[in-house]
C-alpha positions in Angstrom: -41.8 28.1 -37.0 -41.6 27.0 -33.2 -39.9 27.2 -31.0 -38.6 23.9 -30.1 -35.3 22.5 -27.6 -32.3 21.9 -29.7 -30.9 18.5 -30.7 -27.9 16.9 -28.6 -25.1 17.2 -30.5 -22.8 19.4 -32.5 -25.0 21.2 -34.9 -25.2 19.5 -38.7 -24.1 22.6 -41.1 -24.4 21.0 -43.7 -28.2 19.7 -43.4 -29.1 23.5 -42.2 -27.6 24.9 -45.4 -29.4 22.5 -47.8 -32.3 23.0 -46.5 -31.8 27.2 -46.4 -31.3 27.2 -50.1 -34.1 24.7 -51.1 -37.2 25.7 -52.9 -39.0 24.7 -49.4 -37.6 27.6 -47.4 -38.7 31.4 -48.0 -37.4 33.8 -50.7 -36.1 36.3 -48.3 -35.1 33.6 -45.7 -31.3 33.8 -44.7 -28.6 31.8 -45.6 -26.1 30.4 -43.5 -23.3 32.8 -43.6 -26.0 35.3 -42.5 -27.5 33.6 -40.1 -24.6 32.5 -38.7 -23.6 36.6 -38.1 -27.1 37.2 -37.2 -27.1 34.4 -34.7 -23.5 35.8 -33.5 -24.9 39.3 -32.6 -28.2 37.9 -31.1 -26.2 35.6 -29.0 -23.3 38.3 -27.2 -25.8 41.6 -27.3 -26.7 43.7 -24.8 -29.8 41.8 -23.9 -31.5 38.7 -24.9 -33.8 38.6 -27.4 -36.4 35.6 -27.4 -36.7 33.2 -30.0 -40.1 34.4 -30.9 -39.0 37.7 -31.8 -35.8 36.5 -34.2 -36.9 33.6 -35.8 -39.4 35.0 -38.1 -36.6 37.9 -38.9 -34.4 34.7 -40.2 -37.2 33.2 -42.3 -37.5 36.9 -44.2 -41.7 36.9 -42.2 -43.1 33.7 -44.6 -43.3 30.0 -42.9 -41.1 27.7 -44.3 -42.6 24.7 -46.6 -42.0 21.3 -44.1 -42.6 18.0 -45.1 -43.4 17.4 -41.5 -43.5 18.0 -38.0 -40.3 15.7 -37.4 -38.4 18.0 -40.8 -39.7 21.5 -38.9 -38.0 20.1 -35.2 -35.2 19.7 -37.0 -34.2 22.4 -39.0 -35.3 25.2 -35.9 -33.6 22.4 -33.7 -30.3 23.0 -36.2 -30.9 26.8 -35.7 -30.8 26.7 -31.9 -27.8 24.5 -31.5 -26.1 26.6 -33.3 -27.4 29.6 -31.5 -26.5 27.4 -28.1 -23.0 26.4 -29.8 -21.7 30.0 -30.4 -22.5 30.6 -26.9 -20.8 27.7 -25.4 -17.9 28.7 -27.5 -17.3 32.1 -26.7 -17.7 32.0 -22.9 -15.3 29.7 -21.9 -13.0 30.7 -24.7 -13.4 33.5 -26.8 -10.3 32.7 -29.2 -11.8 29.4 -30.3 -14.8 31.2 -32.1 -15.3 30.5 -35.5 -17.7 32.4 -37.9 -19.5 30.9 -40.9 -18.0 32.5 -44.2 -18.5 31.7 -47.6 -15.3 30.7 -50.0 -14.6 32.1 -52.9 -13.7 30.2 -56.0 -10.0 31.1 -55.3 -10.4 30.2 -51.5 -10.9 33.5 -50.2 -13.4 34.3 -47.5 -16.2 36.1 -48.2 -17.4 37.9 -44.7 -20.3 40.2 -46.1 -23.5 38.5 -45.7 -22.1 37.2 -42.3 -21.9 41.2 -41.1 -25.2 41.8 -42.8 -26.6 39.3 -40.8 -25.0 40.7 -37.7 -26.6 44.1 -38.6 -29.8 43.2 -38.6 -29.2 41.7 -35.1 -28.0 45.1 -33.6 -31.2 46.9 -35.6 -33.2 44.6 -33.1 -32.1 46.2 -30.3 -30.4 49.7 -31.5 -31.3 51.4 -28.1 -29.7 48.4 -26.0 -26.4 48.6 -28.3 -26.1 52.4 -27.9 -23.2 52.3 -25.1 -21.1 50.3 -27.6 -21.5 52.9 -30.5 -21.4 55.7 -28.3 -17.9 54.2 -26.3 -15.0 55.8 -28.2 -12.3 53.1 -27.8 -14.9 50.0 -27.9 -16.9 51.2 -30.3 -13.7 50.1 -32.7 -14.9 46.3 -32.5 -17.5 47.0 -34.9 -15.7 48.6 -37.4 -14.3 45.8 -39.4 -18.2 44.4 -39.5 -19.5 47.6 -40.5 -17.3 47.9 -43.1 -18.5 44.8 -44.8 -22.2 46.2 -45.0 -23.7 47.8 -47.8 -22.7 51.6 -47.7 -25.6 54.0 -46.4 -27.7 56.3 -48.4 -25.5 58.6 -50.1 -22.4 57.2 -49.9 -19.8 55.6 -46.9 -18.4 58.6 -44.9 -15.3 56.5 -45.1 -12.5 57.2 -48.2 -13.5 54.9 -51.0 -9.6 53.5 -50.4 -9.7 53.4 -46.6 -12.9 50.8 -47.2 -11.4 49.1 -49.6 -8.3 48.4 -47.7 -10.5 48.0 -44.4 -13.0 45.3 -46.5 -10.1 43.3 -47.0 -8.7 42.9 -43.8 -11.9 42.5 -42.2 -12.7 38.6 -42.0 -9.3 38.1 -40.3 -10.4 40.6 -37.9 -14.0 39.9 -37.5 -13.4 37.1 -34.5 -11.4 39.2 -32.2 -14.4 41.9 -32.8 -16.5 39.4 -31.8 -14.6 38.1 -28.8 -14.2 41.4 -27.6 -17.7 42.4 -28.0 -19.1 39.8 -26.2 -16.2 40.6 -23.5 -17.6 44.2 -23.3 -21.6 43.7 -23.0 -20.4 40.6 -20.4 -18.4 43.2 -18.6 -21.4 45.6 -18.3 -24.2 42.9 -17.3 -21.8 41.7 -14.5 -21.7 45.4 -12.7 -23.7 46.1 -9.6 -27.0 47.6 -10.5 -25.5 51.0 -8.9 -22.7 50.9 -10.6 -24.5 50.2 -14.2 -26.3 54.2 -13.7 -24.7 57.3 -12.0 -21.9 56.7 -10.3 -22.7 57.3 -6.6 -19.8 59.3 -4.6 -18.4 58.3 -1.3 -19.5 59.9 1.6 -17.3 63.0 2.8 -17.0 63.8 6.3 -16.8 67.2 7.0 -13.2 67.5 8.2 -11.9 65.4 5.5 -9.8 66.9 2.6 -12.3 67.7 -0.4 -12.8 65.7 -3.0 -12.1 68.7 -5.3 -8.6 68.9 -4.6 -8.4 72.6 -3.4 -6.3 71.0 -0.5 -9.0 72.1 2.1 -11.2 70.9 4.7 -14.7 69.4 2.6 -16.8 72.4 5.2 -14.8 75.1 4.1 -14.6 74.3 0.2 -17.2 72.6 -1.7 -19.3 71.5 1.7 -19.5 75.0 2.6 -23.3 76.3 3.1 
C-alpha cells in the first residue's frame, strides 16, 4: 500500500467493508469494526504516527490483491478519510463521535474487535501513552475499552462478574472514553514546553514569606545557608 491523499467526501463504509472481507485483501488484514478502533486510537494518541508505520499493521504485513492502481487509491483513499473524518469529528465536537460496531442478530452492539483494534494502536506507541495509564483518575477512560480485550495471560485481574457486568456496559460508554481521551492528550500537547517537564518554582526573594509555610522570612527558613 501507499500512501495516497484521501478522496473529497464523506468516506464510503460500505465499499471499505467489502473490499476488507474479500478474497483480494490479506488473511490477517483488519476489518472494519477494528480498524475503525485502531484508526480511533491512532487518530487522538499522544503523538502521531505516520501512515507508513500503521498501514501495513492494518493489512496484517501482506499487500493487498488490487485490480489496479485506480482500486488501490481508493480503498487507502477510504482508509484516510476515515482516519481524517474521526478527527474532524472529535475536535470541534467530541459528543458527535461515532464508532464503527458490529450488530448482533438481535441488534446488539458488538464493541470487541473495535477495542482490539484500539489496542493495537496504543501497543504502537506504549511509552507515549504511559501518562494516561499511569494518571489515576484519567486512566479510567480506558477501562471500558480494555475490558472488551481478550483477557491476559493467566487470567483478568478483574472478578469474572465485575467483567462481565463491565463488558456489557462498555459500548455505551466507549464514546465518552474516547472524547475524553482525546480531551486529555489535546490538553497535554497544548502546555508550554516548561510546563510539559518539572514544574519550575517561582522565584523567592529573600524577605518574602517561604514557600514552605513555616510562616518565616524565605533567609531564615528554607533559604537559609
Amino acid at each position: 500500500m501507499s500512501e495516497t491523499p484521501p478522496p473529497a467526501g464523506p468516506v464510503d463504509l460500505e465499499a471499505l467493508d467489502q473490499f476488507l472481507m474479500s478474497d483480494a485483501s490479506p488473511e490477517d488484514c483488519m476489518q472494519l469494526s477494528d480498524l475503525d478502533g485502531f484508526l480511533t486510537g491512532i487518530a487522538i494518541g499522544p503523538e502521531p504516527v505516520p501512515p507508513s508505520e500503521w498501514l501495513p499493521v492494518v493489512r496484517g504485513g501482506e499487500e493487498p490483491v488490487f485490480d489496479d492502481a485506480e482500486q488501490a487509491r481508493t480503498v487507502i483513499g477510504l482508509i484516510m478519510t476515515r482516519y481524517n473524518e474521526i478527527l474532524r469529528v472529535l475536535d470541534p465536537d467530541p459528543g458527535a463521535y461515532a464508532p464503527i460496531f458490529w450488530e448482533g442478530p438481535d441488534g446488539e452492539l458488538i464493541a470487541a474487535d473495535w477495542a482490539e483494534g484500539f489496542a493495537d494502536a496504543v501497543r504502537l506507541r506504549p511509552d507515549a501513552w504511559r501518562p494516561l495509564l499511569e494518571d489515576r483518575l484519567a486512566n479510567i477512560l480506558l477501562t471500558p475499552i480494555m475490558v472488551l480485550c481478550d483477557a491476559p495471560a493467566g487470567g483478568s485481574p478483574l472478578d469474572p462478574a465485575v467483567r462481565a457486568a463491565l463488558q456489557s456496559e462498555a459500548a455505551d460508554g466507549i464514546p465518552v472514553c474516547v472524547a475524553g481521551i482525546h480531551a486529555f492528550w489535546k490538553g497535554r500537547r497544548g502546555r508550554p514546553a516548561a510546563a510539559a517537564g518539572r514544574a519550575r518554582s517561582p522565584k523567592v526573594g529573600r524577605n518574602d514569606p517561604c514557600p514552605c509555610g513555616s510562616g518565616r522570612k524565605y533567609k531564615r527558613c528554607c533559604g537559609a545557608n
